[in-house]
C-alpha positions in Angstrom: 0.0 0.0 0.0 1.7 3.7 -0.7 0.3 6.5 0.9 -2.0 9.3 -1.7 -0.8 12.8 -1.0 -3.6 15.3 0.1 -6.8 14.2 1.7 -9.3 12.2 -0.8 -12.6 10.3 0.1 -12.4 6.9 1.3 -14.1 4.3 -1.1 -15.5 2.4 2.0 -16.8 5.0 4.7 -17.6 7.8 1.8 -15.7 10.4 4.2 -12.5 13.1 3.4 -9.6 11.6 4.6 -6.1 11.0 4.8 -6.0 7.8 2.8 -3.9 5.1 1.0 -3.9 3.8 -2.2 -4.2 0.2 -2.7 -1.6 -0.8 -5.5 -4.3 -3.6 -6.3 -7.1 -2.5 -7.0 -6.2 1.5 -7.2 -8.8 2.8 -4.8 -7.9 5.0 -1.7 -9.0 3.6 1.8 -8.7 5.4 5.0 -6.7 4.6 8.1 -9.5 2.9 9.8 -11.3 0.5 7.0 -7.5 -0.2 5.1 -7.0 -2.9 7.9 -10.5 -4.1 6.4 -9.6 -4.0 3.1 -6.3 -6.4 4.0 -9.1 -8.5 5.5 -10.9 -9.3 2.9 -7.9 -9.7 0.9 -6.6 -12.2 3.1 -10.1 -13.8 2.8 -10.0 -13.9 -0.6 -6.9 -15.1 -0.7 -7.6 -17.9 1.5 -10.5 -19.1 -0.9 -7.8 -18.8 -3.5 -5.8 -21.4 -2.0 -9.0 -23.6 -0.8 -9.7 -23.8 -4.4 -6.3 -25.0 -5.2 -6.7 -27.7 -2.6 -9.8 -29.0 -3.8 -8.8 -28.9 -7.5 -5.5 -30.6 -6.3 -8.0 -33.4 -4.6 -9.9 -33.8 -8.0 -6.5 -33.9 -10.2 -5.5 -36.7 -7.9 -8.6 -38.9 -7.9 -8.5 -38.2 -12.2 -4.7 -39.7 -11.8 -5.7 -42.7 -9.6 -8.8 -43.4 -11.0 -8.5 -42.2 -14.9 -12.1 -43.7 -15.3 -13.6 -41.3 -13.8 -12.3 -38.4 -16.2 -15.7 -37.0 -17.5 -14.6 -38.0 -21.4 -14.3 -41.2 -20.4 -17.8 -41.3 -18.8 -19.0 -39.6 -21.9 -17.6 -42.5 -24.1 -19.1 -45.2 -21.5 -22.4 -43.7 -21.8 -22.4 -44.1 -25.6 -21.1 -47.3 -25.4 -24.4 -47.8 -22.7 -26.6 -46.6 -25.4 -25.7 -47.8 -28.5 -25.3 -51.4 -27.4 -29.0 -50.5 -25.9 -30.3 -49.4 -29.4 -28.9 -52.5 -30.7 -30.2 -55.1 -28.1 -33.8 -53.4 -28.6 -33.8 -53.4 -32.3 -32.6 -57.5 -32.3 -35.6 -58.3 -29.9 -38.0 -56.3 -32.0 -36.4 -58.0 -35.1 -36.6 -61.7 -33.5 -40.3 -61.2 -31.9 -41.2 -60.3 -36.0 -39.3 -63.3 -37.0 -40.8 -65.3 -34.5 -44.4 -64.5 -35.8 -43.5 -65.9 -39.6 -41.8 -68.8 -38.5 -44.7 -70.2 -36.2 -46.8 -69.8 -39.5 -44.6 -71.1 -41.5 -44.0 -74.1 -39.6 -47.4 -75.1 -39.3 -47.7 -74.6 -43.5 -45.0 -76.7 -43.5 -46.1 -79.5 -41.0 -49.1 -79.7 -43.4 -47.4 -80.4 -46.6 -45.4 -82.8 -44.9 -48.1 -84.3 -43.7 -49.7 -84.7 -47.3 -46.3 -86.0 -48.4 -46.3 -88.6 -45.5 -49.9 -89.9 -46.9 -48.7 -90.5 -50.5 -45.5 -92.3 -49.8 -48.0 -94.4 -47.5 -50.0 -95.3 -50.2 -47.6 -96.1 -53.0 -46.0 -98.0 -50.5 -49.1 -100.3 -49.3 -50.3 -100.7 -52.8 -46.6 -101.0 -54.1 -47.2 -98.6 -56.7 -44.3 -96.6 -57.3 -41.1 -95.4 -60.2 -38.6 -94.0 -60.1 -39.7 -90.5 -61.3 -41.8 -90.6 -58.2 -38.9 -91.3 -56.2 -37.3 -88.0 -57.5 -40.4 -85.7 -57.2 -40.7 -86.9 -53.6 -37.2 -86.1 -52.6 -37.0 -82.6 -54.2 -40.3 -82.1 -52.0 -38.3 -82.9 -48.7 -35.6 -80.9 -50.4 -37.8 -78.0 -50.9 -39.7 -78.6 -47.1 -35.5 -78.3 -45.7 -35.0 -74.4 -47.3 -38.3 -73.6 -46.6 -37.2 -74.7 -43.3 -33.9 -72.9 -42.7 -34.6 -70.1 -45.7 -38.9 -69.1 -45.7 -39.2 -68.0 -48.9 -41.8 -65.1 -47.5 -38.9 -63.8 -44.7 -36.2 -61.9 -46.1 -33.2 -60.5 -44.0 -31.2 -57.4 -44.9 -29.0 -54.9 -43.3 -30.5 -51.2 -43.4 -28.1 -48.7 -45.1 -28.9 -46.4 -42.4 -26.5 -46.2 -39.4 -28.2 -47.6 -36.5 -26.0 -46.0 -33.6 -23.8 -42.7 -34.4 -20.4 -43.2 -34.7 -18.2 -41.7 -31.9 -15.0 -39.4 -33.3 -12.4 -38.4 -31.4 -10.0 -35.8 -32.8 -7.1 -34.2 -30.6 -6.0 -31.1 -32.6 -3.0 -28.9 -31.9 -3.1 -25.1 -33.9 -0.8 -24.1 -31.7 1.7 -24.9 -28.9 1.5 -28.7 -28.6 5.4 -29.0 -27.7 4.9 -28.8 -23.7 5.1 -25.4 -21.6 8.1 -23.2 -22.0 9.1 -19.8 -23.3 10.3 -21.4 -26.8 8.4 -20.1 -30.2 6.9 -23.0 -30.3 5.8 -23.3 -26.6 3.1 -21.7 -24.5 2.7 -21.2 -20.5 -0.9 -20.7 -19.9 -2.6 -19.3 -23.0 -5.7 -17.4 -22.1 -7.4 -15.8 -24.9 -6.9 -16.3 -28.9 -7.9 -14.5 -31.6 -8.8 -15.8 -35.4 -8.1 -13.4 -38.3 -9.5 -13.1 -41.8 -6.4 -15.6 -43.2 -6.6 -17.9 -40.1 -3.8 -16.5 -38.6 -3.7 -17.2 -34.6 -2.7 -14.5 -31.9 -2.4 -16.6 -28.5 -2.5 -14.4 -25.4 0.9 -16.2 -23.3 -0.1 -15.2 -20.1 2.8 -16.5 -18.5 5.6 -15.3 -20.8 4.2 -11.9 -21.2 3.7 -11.8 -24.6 1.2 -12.3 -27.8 2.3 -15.5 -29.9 1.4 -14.9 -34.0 0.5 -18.5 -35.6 0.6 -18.9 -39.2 -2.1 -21.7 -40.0 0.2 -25.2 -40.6 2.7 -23.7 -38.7 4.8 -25.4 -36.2 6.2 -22.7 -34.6 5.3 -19.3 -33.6 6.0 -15.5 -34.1 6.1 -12.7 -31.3 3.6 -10.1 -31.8 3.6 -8.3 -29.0 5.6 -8.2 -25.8 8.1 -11.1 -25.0 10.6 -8.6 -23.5 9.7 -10.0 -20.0 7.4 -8.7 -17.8 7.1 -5.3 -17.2 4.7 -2.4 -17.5 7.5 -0.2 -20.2 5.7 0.5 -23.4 8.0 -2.8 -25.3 6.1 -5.2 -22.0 3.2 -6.6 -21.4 2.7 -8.3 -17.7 0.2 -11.6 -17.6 -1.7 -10.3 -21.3 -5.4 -12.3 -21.1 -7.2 -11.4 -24.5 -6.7 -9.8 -27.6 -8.1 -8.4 -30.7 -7.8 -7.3 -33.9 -8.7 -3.4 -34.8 -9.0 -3.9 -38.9 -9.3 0.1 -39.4 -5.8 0.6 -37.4 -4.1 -3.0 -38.5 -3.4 -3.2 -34.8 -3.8 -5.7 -31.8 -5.7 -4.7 -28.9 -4.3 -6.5 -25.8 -5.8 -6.9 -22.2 -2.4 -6.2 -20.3 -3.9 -7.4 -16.9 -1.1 -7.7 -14.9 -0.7 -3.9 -15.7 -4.2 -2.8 -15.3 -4.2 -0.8 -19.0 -5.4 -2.1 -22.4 -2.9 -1.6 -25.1 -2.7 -0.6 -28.9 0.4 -2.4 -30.8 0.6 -2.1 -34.3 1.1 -5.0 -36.1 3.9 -4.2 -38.7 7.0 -3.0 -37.9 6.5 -1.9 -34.0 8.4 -3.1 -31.2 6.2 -0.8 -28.9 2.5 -0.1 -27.8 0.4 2.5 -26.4 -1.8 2.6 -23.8 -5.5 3.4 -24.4 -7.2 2.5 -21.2 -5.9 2.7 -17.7 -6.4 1.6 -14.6 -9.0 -1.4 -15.5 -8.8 -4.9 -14.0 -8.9 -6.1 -17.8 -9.9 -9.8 -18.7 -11.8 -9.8 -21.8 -12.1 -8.2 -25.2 -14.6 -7.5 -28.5 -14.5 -5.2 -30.8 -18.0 -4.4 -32.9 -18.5 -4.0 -36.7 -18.7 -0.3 -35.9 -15.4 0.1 -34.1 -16.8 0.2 -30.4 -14.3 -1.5 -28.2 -15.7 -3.8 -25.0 -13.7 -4.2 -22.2 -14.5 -6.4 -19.4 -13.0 -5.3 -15.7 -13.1 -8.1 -13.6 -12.1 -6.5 -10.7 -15.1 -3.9 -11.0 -18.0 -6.9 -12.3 -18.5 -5.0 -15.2 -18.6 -4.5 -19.3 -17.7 -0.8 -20.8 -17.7 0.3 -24.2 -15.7 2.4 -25.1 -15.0 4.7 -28.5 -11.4 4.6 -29.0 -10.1 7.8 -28.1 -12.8 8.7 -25.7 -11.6 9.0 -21.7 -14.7 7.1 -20.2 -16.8 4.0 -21.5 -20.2 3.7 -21.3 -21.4 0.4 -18.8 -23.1 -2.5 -21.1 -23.5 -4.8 -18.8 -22.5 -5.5 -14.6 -22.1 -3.0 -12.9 -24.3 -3.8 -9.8 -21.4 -5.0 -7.9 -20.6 -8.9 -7.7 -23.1 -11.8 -7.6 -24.9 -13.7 -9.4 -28.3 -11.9 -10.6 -29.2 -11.0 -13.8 -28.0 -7.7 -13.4 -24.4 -8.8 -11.4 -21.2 -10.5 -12.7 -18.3 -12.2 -10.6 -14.6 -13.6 -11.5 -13.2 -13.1 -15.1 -15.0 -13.7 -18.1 -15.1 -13.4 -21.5 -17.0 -11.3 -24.2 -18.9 -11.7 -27.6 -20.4 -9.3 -29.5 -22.9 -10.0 -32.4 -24.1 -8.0 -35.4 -27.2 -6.6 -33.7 -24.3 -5.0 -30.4 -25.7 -8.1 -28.5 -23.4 -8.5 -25.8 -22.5 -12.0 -24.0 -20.4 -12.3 -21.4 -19.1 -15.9 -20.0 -20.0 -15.2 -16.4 -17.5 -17.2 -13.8 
């Protein structure tokens, strides 16, 4: 905490005071509700590391018991189905064929029968050849198929997929070679933009820099940054999103370990400029009309903002944190459709 010069209004108590800055989150708390402020930190902080305990517990039981991983689950539950679908359609299929074959059976019982009383008769009156020999056997012939093949039941495989296949594709556009600070390494990639020629712009949150991806590629480019971190206009500290401003051919960059939202040009600049300060910056849109969206995460809110203007207008938050409709909590990201629609993946 560094002490403000002069006497400014506390954020908590709403009264003139000799007051300190938080370097955090930038707002001036007197002597009396600072020790609060440390507080709820330290509260805060503590749920931090709860978290990590309890994501530790879950990482474990994955490793121990890698049937449990919810992919795996989902692949089980298909299998569940699908073998279901199948077993239901055979019993409906044998309960059908089951229905012909009784008939046919007893069709068959009676044409034996008729062939049992003629080889009776030639038999007691000894009248008999051999043509009647042959006719006689090609009737039992014909009784066996009818037996084994009814003429009247026909079996056939439907062309139609009965179950749908399950595909799994594992799919690497950038990165893929393990965490580092290499150019073809990542360390926590946040946010990622797409532009027009499928060029990838990775946010590499923990080397303080924006990656360029060349579609096919196998290595990347620095775009922005990678000078460690550091809040001089050739740094970026813990970057989260980023964008692309067509009209400028520049990158717009959530520098959230700095608190400011950059401008870098994309050709030929080893430098960028700051456009927005003091914002708890997580995520970024830009709209068909050049409005710029900005999501602070430390203030629960969404501002638009007109590049070039000093204060954005609130979109959406703004009511503090929770978790009505009107509320947002943690980092998120944002979308903006072609109607100014904004959506905002609330944590």
């Amino acid at each position: 905490m560094a002490k403000a010069p002069g006497r400014t209004v506390c954020i908590t108590c709403g009264k003139e005071k000799a007051t300190f800055k938080c370097g955090g989150c930038a707002q001036e708390f007197c002597f009396n509700h600072l020790g609060d402020h440390k507080q709820e930190l330290s509260k805060q902080f503590d749920e931090v590391e709860i978290n990590r305990d309890l994501f530790r517990q879950t990482l474990t039981e994955q490793t121990n018991k890698p049937q449990k991983h919810p992919l795996i689950q989902y692949i089980d539950t298909w299998e569940r189905d699908s073998v279901n679908k199948i077993r239901q359609k055979a019993e409906e299929a044998r309960q059908l064929v089951f229905t012909h074959i009784t008939e046919s059976i007893k069709q068959l019982e009676s044409r034996l029968n008729q062939l049992t009383d003629q080889l009776r008769q030639s038999r007691a009156e000894n009248d008999f050849f051999e043509t009647d020999l042959l006719r006689w056997n090609n009737d039992l012939i014909q009784l066996k198929e009818e037996l084994t093949k009814p003429s009247n039941i026909n079996l056939r495989q439907d062309t139609t997929p009965l179950i749908t296949t399950l595909s799994i594709d594992v799919t690497s556009f950038a990165g893929g070679f393990g965490r580092g600070d290499g150019l073809n390494q990542m360390s926590n990639p946040w946010g990622l933009y797409v532009d027009d020629d499928q060029t990838i712009y990775v946010t590499d949150y923990s080397n303080h820099r924006i990656v360029k991806w060349k579609y096919s590629s196998t290595s990347g480019q620095i775009a922005a940054g990678g000078n460690g971190s550091g809040n001089s206009t050739n740094q970026l500290y813990s970057p989260t999103d980023v964008v692309i401003d067509k009209e400028n051919d520049c990158l717009i960059i959530c520098d959230y370990g700095n608190r400011r939202v950059v401008r870098w040009p994309r050709r030929n600049s080893t430098c960028g400029q700051t456009i927005i300060q003091n914002v708890g910056c997580w995520g970024l849109a830009m709209d068909n009309n050049g409005y710029l969206y900005v999501g602070d995460c430390e203030n629960h809110e969404v501002r638009r903002w007109k590049l070039g203007d000093t204060n954005g207008i609130i979109v959406a938050g703004g009511n503090g944190e929770g978790d009505h409709l009107n509320q947002l909590s943690g980092r998120f990201y944002i979308f903006v459709d072609k109607d100014q629609s904004v959506y905002v993946s609330d944590e």
